[in-house]
N, C-alpha and C positions, 0 to 999 in steps of 0.2 A: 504494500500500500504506500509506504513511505517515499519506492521510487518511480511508480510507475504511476501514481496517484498526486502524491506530493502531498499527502494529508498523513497525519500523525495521530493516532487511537492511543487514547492510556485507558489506564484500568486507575480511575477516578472514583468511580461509584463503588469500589473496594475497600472494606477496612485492610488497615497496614496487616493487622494478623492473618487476614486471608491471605494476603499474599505470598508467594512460595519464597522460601531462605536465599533461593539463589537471585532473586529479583529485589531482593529488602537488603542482601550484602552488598549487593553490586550500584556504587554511588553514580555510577555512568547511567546505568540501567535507570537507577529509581530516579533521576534526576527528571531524563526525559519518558518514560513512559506512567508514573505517580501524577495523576489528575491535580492534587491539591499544590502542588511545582508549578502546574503550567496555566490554571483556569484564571483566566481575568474575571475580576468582577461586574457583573454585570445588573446593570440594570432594568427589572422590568414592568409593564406594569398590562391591567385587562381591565374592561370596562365591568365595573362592576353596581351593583345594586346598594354600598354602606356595608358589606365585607366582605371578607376573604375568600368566599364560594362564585366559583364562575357564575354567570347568570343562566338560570333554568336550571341548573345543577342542584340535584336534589341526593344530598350522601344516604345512601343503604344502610340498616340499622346496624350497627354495633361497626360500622367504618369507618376508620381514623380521622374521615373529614368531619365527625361528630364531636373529634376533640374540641376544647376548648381555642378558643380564636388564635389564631396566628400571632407571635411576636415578632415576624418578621413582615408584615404585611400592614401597612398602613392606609388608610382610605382617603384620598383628596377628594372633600366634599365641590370644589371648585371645577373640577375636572370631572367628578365620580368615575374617576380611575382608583382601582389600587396600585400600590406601586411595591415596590419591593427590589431587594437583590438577591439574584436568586441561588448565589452560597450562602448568604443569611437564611434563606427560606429554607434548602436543605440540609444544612445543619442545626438549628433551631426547631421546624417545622416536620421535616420528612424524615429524617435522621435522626435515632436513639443512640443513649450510649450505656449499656446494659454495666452491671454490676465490674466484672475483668477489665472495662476502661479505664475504671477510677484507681485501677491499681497497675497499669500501664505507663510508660516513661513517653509513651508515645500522642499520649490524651490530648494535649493542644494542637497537636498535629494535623490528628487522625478529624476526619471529619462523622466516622462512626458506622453504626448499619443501619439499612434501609429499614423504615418499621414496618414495613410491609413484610419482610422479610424473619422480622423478629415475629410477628403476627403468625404468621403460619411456622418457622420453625425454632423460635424459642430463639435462647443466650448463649446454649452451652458450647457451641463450635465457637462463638472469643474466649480468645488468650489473651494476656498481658505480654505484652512485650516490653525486651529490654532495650533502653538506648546502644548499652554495647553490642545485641545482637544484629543492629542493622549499619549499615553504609554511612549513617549520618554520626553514630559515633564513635566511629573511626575517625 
């Protein structure tokens, strides 16, 4: 893809413990294909109704969009856009960081797991990782 494309894929939407040892040692490697290295932040926003749910969007009972409102989502009554950035949103909003994060060197890093993810298969595939076991503390 990189040469025939000229486009670059990372594995972004991965927590750092999913990742395999030989892509978390290697500082070459995690530099350019680690999502939270390369993602600019962006800003977005969708016309919305005064919150955080698209319009006509209606969340399924017991659906994450039932959580509680967004802290990454603010509503411009001016505009009746929301707006938001949308690493804030999934880190904040869409991304959990299960119990093994908080005992992880890697925790401000990592941007966490998807909760959808954690919804259907639970916490217990994270690990905590160590600073010295990756690229970055070397």
């Amino acid at each position: 893809a990189e040469t025939h494309f000229r486009k670059v894929f990372t594995f972004g939407g991965l927590p750092m413990c999913a990742l395999p040892p030989a892509l978390r040692t290697n500082k070459d490697l995690l530099s350019r294909y680690m999502g939270e290295f390369r993602d600019l932040d962006t800003a977005c926003s969708i016309r919305s109704e005064g919150d955080d749910t698209p319009p006509g969007r209606v969340p399924e009972a017991g659906s994450w969009l039932q959580q509680p409102k967004s802290r990454a989502v603010f509503f411009d009554k001016h505009e009746g856009r929301a707006r938001f950035s949308w690493q804030d949103r999934k880190q904040l909003d869409l991304k959990g960081k299960p119990e093994a994060c908080r005992r992880c060197d890697l925790v401000d890093m990592c941007e966490g797991v998807w909760r959808g993810y954690l919804d259907i298969w639970g916490e217990q595939d994270c690990k905590p990782i160590r600073l010295g076991d990756t690229a970055l503390g070397r």
